[in-house]
C-alpha positions as CSV (number, residue, x, y, z in Angstrom):
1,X,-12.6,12.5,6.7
2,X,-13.5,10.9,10.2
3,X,-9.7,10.6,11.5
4,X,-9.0,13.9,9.8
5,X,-12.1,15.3,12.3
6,X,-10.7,13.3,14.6
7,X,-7.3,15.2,14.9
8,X,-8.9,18.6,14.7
9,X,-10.8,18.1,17.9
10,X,-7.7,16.9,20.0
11,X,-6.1,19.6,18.3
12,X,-8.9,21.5,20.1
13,X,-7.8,20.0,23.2
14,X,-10.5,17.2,23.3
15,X,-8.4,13.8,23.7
16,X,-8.8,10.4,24.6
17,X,-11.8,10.1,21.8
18,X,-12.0,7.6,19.4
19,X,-13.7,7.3,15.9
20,X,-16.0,4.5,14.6
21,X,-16.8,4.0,10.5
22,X,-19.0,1.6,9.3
23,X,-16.8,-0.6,6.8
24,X,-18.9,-2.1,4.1
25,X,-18.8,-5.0,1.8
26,X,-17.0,-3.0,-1.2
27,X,-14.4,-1.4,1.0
28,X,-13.2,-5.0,2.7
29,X,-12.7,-6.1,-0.9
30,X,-10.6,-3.6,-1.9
31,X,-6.8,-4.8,-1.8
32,X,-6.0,-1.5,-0.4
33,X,-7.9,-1.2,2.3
34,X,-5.4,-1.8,4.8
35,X,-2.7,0.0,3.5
36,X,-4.8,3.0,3.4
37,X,-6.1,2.8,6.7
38,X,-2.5,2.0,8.1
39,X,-2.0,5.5,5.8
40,X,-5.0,7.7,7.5
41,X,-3.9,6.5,11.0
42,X,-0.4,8.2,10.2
43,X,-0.7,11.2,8.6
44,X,-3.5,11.9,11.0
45,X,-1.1,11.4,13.7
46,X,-3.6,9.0,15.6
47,X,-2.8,5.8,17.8
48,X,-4.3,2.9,15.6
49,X,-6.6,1.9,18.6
50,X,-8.0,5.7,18.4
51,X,-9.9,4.2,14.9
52,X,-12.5,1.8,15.6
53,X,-13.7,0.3,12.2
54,X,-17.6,-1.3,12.4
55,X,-18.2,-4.0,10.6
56,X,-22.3,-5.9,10.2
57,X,-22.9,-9.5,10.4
58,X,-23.9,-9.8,6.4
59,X,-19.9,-9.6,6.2
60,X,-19.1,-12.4,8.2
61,X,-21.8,-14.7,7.1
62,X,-21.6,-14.0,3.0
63,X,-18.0,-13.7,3.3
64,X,-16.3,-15.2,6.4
65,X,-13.0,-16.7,4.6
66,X,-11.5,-12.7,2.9
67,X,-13.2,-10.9,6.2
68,X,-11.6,-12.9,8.6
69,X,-8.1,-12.3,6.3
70,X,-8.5,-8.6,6.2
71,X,-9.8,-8.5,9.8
72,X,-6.9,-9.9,11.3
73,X,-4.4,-7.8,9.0
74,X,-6.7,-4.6,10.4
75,X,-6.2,-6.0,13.9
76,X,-2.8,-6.8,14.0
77,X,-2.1,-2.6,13.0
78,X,-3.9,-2.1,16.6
79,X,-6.8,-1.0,14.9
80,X,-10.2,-2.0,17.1
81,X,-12.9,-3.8,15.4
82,X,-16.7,-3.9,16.8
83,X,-19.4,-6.0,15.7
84,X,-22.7,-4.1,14.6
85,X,-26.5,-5.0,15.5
86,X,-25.5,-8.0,17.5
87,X,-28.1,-10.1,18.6
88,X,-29.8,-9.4,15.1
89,X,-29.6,-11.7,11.9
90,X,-27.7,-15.0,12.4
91,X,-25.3,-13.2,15.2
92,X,-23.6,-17.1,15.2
93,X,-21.6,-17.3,18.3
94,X,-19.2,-19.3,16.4
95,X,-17.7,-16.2,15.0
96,X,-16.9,-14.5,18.3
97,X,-14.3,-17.0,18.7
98,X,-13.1,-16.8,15.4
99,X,-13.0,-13.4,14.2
100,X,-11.1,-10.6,16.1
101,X,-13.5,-8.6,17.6
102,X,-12.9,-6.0,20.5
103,X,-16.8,-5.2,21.1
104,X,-20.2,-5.8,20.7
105,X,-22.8,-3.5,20.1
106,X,-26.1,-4.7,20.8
107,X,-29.2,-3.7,18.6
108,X,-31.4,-0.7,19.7
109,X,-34.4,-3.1,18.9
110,X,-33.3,-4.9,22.2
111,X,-32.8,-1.8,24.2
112,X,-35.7,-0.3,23.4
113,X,-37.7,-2.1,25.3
114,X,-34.9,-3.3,27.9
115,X,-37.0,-2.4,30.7
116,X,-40.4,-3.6,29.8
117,X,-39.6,-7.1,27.9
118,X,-38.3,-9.4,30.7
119,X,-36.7,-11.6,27.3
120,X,-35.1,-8.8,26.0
121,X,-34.1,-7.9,29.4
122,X,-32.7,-11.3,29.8
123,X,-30.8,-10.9,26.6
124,X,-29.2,-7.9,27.3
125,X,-27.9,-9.4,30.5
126,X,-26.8,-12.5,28.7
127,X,-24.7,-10.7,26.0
128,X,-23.1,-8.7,28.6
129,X,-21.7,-10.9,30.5
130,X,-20.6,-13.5,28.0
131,X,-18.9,-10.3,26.4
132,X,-16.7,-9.5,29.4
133,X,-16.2,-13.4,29.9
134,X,-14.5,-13.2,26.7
135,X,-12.8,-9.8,27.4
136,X,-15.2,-8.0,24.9
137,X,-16.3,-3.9,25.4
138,X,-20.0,-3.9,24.7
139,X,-21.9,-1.2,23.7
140,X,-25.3,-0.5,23.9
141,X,-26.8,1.2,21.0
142,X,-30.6,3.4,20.9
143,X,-30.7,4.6,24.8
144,X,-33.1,7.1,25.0
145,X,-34.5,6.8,28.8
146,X,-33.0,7.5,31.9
147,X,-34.5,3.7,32.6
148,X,-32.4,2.4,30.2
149,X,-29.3,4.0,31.1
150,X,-29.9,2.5,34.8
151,X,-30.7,-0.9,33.8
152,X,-27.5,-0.9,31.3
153,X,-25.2,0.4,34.8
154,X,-26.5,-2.6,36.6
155,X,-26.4,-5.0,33.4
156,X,-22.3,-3.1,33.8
157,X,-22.4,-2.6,30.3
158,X,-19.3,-0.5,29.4
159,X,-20.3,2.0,26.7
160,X,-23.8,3.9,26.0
161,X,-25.2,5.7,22.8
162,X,-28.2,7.2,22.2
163,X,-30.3,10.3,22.3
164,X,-30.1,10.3,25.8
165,X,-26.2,11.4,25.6
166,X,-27.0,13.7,22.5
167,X,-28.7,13.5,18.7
168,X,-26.9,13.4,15.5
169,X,-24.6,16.9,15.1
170,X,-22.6,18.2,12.6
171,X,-18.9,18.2,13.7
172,X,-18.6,21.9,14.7
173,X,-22.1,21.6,17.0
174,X,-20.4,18.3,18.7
175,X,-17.4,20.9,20.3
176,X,-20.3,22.0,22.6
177,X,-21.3,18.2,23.5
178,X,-18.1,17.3,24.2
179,X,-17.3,20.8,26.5
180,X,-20.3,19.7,28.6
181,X,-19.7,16.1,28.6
182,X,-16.0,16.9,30.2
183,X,-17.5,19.6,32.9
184,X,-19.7,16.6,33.7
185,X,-18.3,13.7,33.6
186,X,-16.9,14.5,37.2
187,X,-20.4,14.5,38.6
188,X,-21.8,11.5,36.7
189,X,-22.3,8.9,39.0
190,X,-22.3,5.4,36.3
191,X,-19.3,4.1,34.9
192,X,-20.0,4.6,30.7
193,X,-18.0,5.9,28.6
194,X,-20.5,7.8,26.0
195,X,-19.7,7.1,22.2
């Protein structure tokens, strides 16, 4: 359903986007899983890197050995892989090196108060740059204050999300987003890429 809506906005002229989906414990166990998504990526005429599939640290810790086997199939197909919540749970740094991940996103809890928390500040900072020293995207996740959004541009954090950009829309509302986003992103001074 998300690649399918995918294809009907570029179809409506809006390209260069790319799709993330949550992939959950019961999917990653299903033999199928890459076949189908090698599947959906074709018939929905998509380049593989165009899917971006999101996967939570509960399924590298409870299951390293099968998610590291499926992830690397996944990755191999030119499909891009991000790591949820980081800097939440266990977020073992061991895993960075092992699995094949293309980004980080980093938990609202730590944007949230990004500007006010001089550890959390810190943090931010940290994951950034040890991101891009291993030639990881990083997104931050929850910004909501034009604050945020600054400190993030210094921090030269790549992508942004958050209620600042837009709320939660149904796919037909989101046409309108993305029309105003494209009249001005020539005017926007930072260097994000909204997701």
């Amino acid at each position: 359903t998300a690649c399918t809506q995918l294809l009907a906005w570029q179809n409506s002229g809006y390209t260069g986007l790319r799709m993330a989906v949550n992939l959950s414990i019961r999917q990653l166990s299903d033999a199928n899983l890459v076949p189908s998504i090698e599947h959906i990526v074709q018939i929905c005429e998509l380049e593989p890197e165009q899917l971006e599939l999101e996967i939570t640290e509960s399924l590298f810790v409870d299951h390293a050995p099968e998610t590291l086997n499926v992830l690397q199939k996944i990755r191999v197909r030119g499909v891009t892989l991000s790591r949820d919540d980081f800097v939440t749970g266990y977020s073992s740094l061991s895993y960075l090196k092992r699995f094949p991940i293309d980004t980080l996103k980093i938990d609202k809890s730590f944007i949230r108060d990004v500007t006010e928390n001089p550890d959390s500040a810190a943090i931010v900072d940290a994951v950034v740059a040890m991101a891009h020293r291993l030639s990881l995207n990083v997104v931050a996740e929850g910004v909501e204050t034009q604050e945020q959004l600054t400190f993030l541009n210094i921090a030269e954090c790549d992508i942004v999300q958050g209620y600042l950009l837009g709320r939660p829309a149904e796919p037909d509302a989101l046409i309108a987003l993305l029309s105003r986003q494209l009249n001005a992103s020539s005017h926007h001074a930072g260097p994000f890429k909204s997701s």
